[in-house]
SETI-54218 format. One record per residue (C-alpha): residue in three letters; x, y, z. Coordinates in pm, whole numbers, padded with zeros to 5 digits, always signed. Layout:
ALAXYZ;...
end
This chain:
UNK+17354+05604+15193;UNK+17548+05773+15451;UNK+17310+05803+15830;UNK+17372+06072+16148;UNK+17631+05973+16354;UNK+17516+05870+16671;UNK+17558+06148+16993;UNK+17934+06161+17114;UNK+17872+06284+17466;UNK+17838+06045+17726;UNK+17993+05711+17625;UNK+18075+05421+17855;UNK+18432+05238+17843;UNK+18262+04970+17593;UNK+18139+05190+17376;UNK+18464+05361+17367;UNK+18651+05053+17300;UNK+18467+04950+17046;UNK+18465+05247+16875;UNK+18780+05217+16816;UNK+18794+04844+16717;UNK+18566+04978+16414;UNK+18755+05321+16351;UNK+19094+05027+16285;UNK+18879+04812+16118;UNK+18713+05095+15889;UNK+19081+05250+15788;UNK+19039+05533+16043;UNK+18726+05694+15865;UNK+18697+06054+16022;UNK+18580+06075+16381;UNK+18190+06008+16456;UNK+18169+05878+16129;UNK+18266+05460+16237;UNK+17987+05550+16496;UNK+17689+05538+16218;UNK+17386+05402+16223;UNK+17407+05162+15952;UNK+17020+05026+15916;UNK+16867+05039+15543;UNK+16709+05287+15404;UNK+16348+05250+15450;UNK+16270+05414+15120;UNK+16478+05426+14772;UNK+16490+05677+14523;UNK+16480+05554+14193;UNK+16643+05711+13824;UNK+16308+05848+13682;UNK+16386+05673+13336;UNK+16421+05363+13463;UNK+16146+05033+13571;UNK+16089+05153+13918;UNK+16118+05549+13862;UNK+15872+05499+13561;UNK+15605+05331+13824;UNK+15710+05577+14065;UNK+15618+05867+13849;UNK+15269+05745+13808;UNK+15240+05744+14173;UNK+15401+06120+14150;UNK+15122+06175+13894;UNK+14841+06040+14121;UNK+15004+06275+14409;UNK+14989+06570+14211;UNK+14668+06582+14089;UNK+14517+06495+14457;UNK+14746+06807+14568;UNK+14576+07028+14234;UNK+14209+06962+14420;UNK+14283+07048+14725;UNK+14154+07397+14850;UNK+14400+07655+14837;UNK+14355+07735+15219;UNK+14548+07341+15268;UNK+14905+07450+15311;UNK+14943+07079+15079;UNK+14808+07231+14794;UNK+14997+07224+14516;UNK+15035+07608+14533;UNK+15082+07646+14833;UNK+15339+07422+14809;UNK+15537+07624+14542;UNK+15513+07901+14775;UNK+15735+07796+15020;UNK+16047+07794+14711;UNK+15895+08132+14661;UNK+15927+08292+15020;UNK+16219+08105+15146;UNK+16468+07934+14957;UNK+16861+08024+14972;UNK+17059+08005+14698;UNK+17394+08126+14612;UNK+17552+08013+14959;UNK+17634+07729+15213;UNK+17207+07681+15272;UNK+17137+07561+14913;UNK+17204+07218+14991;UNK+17043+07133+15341;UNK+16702+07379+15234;UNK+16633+07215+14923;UNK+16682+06838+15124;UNK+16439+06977+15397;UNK+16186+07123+15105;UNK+16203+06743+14930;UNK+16174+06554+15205;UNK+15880+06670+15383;UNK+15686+06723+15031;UNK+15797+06356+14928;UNK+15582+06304+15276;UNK+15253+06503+15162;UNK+15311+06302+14809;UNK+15330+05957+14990;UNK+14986+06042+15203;UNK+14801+06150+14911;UNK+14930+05900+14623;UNK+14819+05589+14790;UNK+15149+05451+14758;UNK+15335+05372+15107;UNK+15649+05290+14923;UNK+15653+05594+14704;UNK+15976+05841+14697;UNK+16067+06085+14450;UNK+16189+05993+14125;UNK+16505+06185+13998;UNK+16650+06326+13667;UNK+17024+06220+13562;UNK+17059+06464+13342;UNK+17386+06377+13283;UNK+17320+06034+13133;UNK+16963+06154+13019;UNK+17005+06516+12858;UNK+16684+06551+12766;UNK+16315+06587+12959;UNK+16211+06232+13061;UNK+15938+06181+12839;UNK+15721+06078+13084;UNK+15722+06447+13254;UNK+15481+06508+12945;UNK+15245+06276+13038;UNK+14884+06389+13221;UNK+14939+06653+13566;UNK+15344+06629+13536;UNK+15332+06881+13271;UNK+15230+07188+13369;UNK+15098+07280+13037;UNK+14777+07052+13150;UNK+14411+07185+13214;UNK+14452+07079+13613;UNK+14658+07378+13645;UNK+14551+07720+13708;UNK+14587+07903+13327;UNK+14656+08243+13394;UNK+14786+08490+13622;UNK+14460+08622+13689;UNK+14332+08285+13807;UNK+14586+08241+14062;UNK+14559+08563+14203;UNK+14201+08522+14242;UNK+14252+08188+14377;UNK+14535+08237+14598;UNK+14494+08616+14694;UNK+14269+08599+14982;UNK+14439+08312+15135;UNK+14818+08419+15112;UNK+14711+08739+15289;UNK+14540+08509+15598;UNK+14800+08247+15575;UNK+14978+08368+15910;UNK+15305+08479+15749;UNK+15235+08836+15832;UNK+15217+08820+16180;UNK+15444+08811+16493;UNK+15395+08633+16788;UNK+15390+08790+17127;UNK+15519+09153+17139;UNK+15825+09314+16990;UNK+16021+09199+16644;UNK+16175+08842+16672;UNK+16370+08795+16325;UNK+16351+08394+16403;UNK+15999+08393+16259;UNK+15835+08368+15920;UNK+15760+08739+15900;UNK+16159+08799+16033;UNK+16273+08598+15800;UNK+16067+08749+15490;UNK+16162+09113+15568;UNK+16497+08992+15520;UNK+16416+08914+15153;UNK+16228+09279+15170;UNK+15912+09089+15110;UNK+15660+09269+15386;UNK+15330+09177+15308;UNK+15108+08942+15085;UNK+15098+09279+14834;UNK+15463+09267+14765;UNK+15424+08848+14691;UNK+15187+08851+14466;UNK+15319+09171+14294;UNK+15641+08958+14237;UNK+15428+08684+14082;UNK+15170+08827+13868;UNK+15242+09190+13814;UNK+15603+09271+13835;UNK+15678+09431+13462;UNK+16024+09329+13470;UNK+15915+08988+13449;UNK+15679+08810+13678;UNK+15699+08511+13845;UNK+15390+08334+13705;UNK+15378+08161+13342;UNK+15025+08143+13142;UNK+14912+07834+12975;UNK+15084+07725+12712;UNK+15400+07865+12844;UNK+15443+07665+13150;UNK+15752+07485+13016;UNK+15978+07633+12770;UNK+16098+07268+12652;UNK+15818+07055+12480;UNK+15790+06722+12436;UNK+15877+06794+12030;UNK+16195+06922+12125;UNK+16279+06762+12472;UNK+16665+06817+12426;UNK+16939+06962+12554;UNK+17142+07300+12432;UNK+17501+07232+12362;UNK+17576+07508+12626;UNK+17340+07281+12883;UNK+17472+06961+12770;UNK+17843+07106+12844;UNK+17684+07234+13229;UNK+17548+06888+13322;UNK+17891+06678+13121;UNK+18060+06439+13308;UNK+18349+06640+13299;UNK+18171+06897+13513;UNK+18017+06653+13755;UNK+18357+06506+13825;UNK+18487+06857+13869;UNK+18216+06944+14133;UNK+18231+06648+14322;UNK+18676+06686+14344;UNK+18587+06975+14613;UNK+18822+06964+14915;UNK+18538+07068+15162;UNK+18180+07139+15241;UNK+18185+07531+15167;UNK+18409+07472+14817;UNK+18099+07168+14718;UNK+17792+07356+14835;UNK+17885+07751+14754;UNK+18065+08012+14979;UNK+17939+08088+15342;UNK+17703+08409+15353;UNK+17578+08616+15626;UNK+17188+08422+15641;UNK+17047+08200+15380;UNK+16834+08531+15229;UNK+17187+08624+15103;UNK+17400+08523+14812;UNK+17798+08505+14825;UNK+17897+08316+14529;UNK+17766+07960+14342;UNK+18007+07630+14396;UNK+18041+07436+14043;UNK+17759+07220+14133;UNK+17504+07532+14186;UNK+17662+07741+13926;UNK+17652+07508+13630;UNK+17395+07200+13623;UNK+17141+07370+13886;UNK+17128+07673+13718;UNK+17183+07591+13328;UNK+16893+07310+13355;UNK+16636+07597+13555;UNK+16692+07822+13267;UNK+16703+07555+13012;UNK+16345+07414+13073;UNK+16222+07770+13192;UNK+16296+07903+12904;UNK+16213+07867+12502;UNK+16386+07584+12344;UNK+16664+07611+12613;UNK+16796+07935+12466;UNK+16853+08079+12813;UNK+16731+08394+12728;UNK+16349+08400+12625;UNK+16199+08309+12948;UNK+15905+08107+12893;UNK+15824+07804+13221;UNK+15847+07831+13593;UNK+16154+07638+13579;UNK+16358+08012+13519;UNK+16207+08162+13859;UNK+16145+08092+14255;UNK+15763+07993+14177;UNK+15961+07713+13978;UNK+15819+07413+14164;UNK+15508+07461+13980;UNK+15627+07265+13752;UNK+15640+06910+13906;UNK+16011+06855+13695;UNK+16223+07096+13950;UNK+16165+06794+14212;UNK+16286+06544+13980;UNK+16573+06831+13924;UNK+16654+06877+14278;UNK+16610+06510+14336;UNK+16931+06486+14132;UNK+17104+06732+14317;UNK+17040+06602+14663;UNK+17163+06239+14545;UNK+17490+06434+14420;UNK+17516+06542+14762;UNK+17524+06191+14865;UNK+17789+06051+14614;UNK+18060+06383+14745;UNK+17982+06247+15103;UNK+18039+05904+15066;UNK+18352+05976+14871;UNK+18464+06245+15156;UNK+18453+06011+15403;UNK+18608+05734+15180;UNK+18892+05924+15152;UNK+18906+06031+15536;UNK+18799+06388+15470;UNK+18586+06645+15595;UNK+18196+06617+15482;UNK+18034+06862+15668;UNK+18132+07259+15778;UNK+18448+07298+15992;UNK+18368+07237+16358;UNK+18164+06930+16313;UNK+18354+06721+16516;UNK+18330+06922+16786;UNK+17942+06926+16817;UNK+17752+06784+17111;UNK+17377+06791+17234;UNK+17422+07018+17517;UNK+17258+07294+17556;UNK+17380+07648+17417;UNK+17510+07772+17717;UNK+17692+07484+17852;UNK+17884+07390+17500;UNK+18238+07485+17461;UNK+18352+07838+17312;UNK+18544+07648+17002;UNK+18230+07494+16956;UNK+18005+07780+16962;UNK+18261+07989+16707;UNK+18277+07689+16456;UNK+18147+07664+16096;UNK+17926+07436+16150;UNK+17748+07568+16479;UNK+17633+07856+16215;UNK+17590+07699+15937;UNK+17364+07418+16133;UNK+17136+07711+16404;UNK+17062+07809+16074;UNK+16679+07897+16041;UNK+16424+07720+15808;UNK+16084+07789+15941;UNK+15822+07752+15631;UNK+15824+07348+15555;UNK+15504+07125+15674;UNK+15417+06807+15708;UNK+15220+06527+15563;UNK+14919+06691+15745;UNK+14973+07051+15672;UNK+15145+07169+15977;UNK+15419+07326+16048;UNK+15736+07095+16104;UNK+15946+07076+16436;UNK+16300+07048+16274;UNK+16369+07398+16160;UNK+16720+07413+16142;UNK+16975+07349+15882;UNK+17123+07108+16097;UNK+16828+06867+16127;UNK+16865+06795+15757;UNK+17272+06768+15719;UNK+17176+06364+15699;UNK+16884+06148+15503;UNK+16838+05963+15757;UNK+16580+06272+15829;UNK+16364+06142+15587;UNK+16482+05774+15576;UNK+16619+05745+15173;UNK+16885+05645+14988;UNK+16891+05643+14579;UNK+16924+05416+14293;UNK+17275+05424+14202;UNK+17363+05709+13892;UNK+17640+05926+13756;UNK+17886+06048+13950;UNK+17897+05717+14160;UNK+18289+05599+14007;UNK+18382+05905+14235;UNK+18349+05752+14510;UNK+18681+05480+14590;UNK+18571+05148+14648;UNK+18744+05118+14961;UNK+18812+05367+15287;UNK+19180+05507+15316;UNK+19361+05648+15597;UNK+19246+06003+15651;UNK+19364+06246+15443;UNK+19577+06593+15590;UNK+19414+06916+15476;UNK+19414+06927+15062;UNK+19697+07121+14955;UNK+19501+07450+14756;UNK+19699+07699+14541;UNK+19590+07982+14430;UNK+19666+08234+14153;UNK+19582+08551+14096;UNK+19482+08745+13737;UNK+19459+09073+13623;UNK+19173+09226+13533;UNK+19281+09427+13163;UNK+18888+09549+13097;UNK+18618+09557+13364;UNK+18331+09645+13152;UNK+18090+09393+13005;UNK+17919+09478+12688;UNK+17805+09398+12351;UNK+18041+09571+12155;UNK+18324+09456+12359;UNK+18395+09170+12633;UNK+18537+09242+13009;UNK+18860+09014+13006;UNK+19147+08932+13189;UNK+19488+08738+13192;UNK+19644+08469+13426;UNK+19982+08314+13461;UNK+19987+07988+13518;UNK+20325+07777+13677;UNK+20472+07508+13405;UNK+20378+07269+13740;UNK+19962+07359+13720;UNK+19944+07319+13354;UNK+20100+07009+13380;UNK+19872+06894+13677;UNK+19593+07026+13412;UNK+19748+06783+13158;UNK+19817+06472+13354;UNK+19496+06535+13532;UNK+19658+06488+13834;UNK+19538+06847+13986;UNK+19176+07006+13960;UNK+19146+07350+13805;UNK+18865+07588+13860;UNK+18843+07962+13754;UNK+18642+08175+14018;UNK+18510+08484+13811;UNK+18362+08727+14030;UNK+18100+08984+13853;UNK+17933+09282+13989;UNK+17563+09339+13920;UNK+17470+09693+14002;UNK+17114+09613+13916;UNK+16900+09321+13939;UNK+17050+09119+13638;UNK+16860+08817+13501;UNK+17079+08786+13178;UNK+17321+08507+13092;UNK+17712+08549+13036;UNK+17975+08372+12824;UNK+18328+08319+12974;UNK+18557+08233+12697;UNK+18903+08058+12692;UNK+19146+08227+12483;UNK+19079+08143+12108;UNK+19054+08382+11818;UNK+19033+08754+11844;UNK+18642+08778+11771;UNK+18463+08596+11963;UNK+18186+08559+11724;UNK+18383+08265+11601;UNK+18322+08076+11898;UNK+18006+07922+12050;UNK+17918+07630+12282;UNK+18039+07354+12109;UNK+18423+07509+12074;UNK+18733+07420+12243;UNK+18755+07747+12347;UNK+18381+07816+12533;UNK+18441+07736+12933;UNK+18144+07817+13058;UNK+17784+08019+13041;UNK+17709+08196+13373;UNK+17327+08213+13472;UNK+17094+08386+13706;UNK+16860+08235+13869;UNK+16587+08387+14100;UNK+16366+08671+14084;UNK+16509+08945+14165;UNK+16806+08840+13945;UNK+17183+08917+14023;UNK+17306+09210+14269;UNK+17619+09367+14386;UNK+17983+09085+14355;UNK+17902+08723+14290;UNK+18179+08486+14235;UNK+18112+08173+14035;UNK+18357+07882+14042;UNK+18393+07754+13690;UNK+18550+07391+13572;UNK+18882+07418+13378;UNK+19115+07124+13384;UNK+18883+06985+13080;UNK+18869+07311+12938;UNK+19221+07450+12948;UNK+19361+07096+12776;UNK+19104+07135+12506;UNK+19197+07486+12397;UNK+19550+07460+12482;UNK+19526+07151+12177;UNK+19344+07391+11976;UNK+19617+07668+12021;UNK+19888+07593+12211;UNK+19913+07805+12521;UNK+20236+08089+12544;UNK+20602+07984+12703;UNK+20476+08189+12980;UNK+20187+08011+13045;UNK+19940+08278+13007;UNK+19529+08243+13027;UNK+19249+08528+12856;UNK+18962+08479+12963;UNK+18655+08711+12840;UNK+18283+08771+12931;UNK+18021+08875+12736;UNK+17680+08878+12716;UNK+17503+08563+12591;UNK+17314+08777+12395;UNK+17600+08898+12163;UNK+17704+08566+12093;UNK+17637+08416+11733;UNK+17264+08330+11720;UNK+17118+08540+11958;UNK+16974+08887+11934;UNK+16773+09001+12230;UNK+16825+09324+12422;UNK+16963+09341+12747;UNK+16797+09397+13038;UNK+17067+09613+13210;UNK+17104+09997+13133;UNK+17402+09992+13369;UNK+17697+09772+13290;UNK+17774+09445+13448;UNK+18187+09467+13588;UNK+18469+09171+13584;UNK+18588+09267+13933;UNK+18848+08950+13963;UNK+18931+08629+13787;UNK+19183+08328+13999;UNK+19262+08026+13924;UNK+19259+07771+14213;UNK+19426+07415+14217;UNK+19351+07090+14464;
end
């Protein structure tokens, strides 16, 4: 567990002095970081398969059902509670990360007061040890298949209707337009009224938000497994690949303008977050029949996307504690520059940093164990768990992390090199690709594994675009030949949200694993030469379903970048 450093303004000769008797002593971590408060966690997260997370899930159980009774006009209610994913939630950029902490934290709160259970936290999924539904999440409330739940469309619009519309989002306080409120902050995702909500959930024809009874789920307890395609996004391979990131912005996706706003998807976001949202939102974990709340923002309807983000927020954890292992950064540039003065009295480098944006950051929609609104709406407040007073049960990704500190780090050498783009258009009949070169030094860093290789393919959506794409690794020809379980698949890109893909996304894709895998299955040129190609998922061997596109999806630019 890794706790807030303490404030840095203000210290007295002592405190100085020993501060630095426990920076020597601590193999010069990174500065503020000796300065932790190291007291337990008052509360422990536990694996959701194992003794503790399978008694912890009853208490879950007893918590959701208490949450199902309670009136709709209770901002605990279990829909109610959805609805804050649905209005708010960032992802695609530098926000993902500290939102979805904030959204856990203060529901594992309104869980704890209505379980009965003082001691409970929320279980999580390792999906990377368990690549399949816990079975439990099929037992009683925690599927969302069961008769507590609301069956139909129609019966949540005539149970939630009235009440979204006299929830208070809609109104401004005082006079004049203040975009730091919940109606500022919903324009911004052009939602203006309780109208264009519940159009998005119940009505839109493009595909709406809510799922009927039986379709709650797309993955049933028959068939709880994993896709070879979603067993590839949540591989060890690709955890250790996500966790290698340099730095804060390379971990947690690229920096955008506001949190409403997507930029790109890290390797963490791109692959296991998205692949197991469309896996268990959709049939059989085809990726492209949607069928489960899982596949859209009113996905923490179903009570597995905690469990789910449960396992990304540890993951978060395990890349801190090894960044500041290794004496490097762990939080946006600028960090150690922050203080707890006021705006106007804190120094111009501080006030242009990284981190002054990314934590003034607005999150205004969370609530407490008692329905009301939160104080700590910035990103900032939840950059640590000591805001909620956690740690978890140890899981994958954990042999990341060196077992003792080092001397800090300098700045992680990046390279970067650029491909050409040979066919823009993706279709069907024929897949956008393009070529890089890669130096005789990076493909043997690839082979040695002494370098980390990523691809960052960046797409352009003219439309909203919910469909998956394949990114394939050289190989044959015709790509019909390959499919998820070849040496030559890399990757399957997913949407995720309602309003799908728009305008140029880049998505940082794993390759070290990938390029020594094809280059055994055909051995790469003398020049050292990459294809890579993108098609549609659903012109790849066993699928048939239409596109939802009329206008084509572009390959605008494909790198490959080495730390």
């Amino acid at each position: 567990m890794i706790d807030k450093p303490l404030a840095l303004t203000n210290q007295t000769r002592r405190t100085v002095l020993k501060t630095a008797g426990l920076t020597l002593c601590a193999g010069v971590l990174p500065f503020g970081s000796a300065l932790a408060n190291t007291k337990p966690a008052r509360y422990r997260r536990y694996n959701a398969t194992g003794r503790h997370g399978a008694r912890m899930l009853k208490s879950y159980a007893k918590a959701v059902r208490a949450m199902l009774a309670l009136p709709p006009s209770d901002p605990r209610n279990w829909y109610r509670q959805a609805i804050i994913h649905t209005l708010d939630c960032p992802h695609g950029n530098w926000w993902f990360l500290p939102w979805h902490r904030g959204y856990l934290g203060w529901f594992e709160q309104v869980c704890r007061e209505l379980s009965g259970d003082p001691q409970f936290a929320l279980p999580y999924w390792d999906w990377t040890v368990d690549q399949q539904v816990p079975d439990g999440m099929f037992d009683d409330v925690l599927d969302p298949n069961h008769p507590a739940y609301m069956a139909s469309s129609q019966d949540f619009e005539r149970m939630l209707g009235g009440v979204i519309a006299e929830a208070g989002y809609w109104s401004l306080p005082g006079t004049g337009f203040n975009a730091l409120t919940q109606l500022g902050q919903l324009l911004s995702r052009r939602i203006r009224f309780e109208q264009d909500l519940m159009f998005d959930i119940t009505q839109d024809p493009s595909g709406r938000m809510f799922f009927d009874h039986p379709g709650a789920r797309g993955i049933r307890r028959e068939q709880p497994g994993f896709s070879l395609a979603t067993a590839d996004a949540v591989a060890p391979a690709t955890i250790q690949a996500a966790l290698a990131a340099p730095d804060f912005v390379t971990f947690g996706s690229p920096k955008s303008s506001n949190h409403s706003t997507s930029a790109g998807f890290g390797v963490l976001e791109a692959r296991p977050h998205n692949s197991i949202h469309r896996c268990v939102g959709s049939r059989d974990c085809n990726f492209v029949e949607a069928r489960g709340f899982m596949g859209d923002m009113l996905s923490p309807v179903d009570p597995i996307f905690f469990l789910h983000h449960g396992n990304m927020d540890r993951l978060w954890d395990v890349w801190t504690r090894k960044q500041i292992q290794l004496g490097l950064p762990y939080l946006p540039a600028g960090y150690e520059l922050r203080t707890d003065l006021p705006d106007d009295q804190k120094s111009q480098a501080e006030r242009s940093s990284d981190y002054y944006r990314w934590a003034r950051e607005p999150m205004l929609f969370f609530v407490d164990a008692q329905g009301k609104p939160v104080s700590q709406t910035r990103a900032g407040d939840y950059a640590w768990m000591t805001s909620f007073g956690y740690d978890y049960e140890p899981g994958s990704g954990e042999e990341q992390i060196p077992r003792y500190a080092s001397v800090p780090r300098p700045k992680a050498m990046r390279g970067r090199t650029n491909g050409t783009v040979l066919r823009r258009e993706i279709s069907s009949a024929e897949p956008a690709s393009a070529v890089v070169r890669l130096s005789g030094s990076t493909i043997d860093g690839a082979r040695s594994a002494s370098q980390v290789l990523v691809a960052n393919v960046t797409l352009n959506f003219p439309l909203m675009v919910h469909d998956a794409y394949v990114v394939v690794l050289n190989g044959p020809d015709d790509v019909a030949q390959v499919d998820a379980g070849s040496p030559f698949y890399l990757a399957t890109i997913m949407m995720f949200g309602h309003r799908g893909a728009c305008g140029a996304l880049t998505y940082t894709l794993p390759l070290t694993d990938k390029l020594r895998q094809a280059s055994a299955a055909q051995p790469l040129p003398s020049d050292g030469t990459i294809r890579l190609r993108v098609l549609p998922l659903a012109g790849m061997p066993g699928h048939h379903h239409r596109m939802e596109g009329a206008e084509a999806v572009e390959l605008l630019a494909v790198n490959v970048e080495t730390y």
